[in-house]
C-alpha positions in Angstrom: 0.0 0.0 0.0 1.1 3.5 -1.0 -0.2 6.8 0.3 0.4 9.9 -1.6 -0.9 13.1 0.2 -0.4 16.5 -1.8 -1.8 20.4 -1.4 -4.4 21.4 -3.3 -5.7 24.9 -4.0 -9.6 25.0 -3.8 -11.4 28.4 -5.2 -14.8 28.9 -6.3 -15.1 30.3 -10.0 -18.6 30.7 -10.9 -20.8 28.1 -10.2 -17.9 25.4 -10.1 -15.5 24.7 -6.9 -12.1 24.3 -8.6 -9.1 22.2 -7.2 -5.6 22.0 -8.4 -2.9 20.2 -7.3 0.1 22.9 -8.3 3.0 19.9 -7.8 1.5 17.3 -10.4 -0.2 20.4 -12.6 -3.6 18.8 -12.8 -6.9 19.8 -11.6 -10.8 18.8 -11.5 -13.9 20.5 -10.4 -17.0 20.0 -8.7 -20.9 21.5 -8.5 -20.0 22.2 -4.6 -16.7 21.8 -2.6 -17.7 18.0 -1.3 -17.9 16.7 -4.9 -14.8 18.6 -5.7 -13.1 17.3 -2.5 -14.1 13.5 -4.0 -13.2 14.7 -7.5 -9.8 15.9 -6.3 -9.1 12.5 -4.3 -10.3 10.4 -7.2 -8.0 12.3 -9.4 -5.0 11.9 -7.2 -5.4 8.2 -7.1 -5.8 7.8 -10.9 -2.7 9.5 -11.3 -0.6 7.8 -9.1 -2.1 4.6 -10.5 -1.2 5.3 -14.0 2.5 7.2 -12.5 2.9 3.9 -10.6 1.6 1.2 -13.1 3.9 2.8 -15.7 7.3 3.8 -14.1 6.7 7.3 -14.6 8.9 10.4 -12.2 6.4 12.7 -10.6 6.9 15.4 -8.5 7.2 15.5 -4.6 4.7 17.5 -2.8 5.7 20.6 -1.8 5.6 22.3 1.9 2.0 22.4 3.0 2.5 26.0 4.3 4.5 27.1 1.1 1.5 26.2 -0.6 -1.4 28.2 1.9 0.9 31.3 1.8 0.5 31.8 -2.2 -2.8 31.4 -2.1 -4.9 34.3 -3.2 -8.1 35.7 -2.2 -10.7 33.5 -2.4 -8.5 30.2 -2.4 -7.5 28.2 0.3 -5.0 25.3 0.3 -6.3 22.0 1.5 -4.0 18.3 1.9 -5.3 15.4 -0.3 -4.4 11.8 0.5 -4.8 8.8 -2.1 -4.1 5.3 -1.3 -2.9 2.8 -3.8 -3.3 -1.2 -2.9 -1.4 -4.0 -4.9 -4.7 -4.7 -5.9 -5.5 -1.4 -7.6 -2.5 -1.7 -9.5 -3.0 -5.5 -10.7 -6.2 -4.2 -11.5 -5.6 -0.7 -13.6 -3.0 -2.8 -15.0 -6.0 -5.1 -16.5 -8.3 -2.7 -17.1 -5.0 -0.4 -19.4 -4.6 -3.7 -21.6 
């Protein structure tokens, strides 16, 4: 089992809540800020699942509180965890072929 936990940067744009993880440049959005909290972890496990499944370098995550302090108005800087099991990986590993 392998936990990744990175900062993301929620703001509300519209009608959308907005999350981007600034480390791994990717992002999602939601209707409110629970489905974007579950889009954002979803997201984060995908992408370790394909970094993981395919040998691929990432990014470490950076200082939670280097993150909060860029944060503009409106944003605010939130840690996301995902959790990758051997049998996710046999399993996206399947589902890739």
């Amino acid at each position: 089992m392998q936990q990744f936990i990175y900062p993301a940067i929620f703001y509300v744009d519209g009608e959308e809540t907005h999350v981007y993880f600034p480390d791994l440049d990717i992002s999602t959005s939601g209707e409110n800020f629970e489905d974007a909290f579950l889009f954002a972890k979803d997201l984060l496990r995908v992408y370790f699942l394909y970094a993981v499944t395919n040998d691929l370098d990432f990014n470490l995550p950076s200082d939670f509180e280097s993150v909060r302090k860029k944060c503009g108005e409106g944003q605010t800087a939130i840690l996301i965890d995902a959790i990758v099991t051997a049998v996710d990986l046999r399993n996206f590993k399947k589902s890739s072929k």
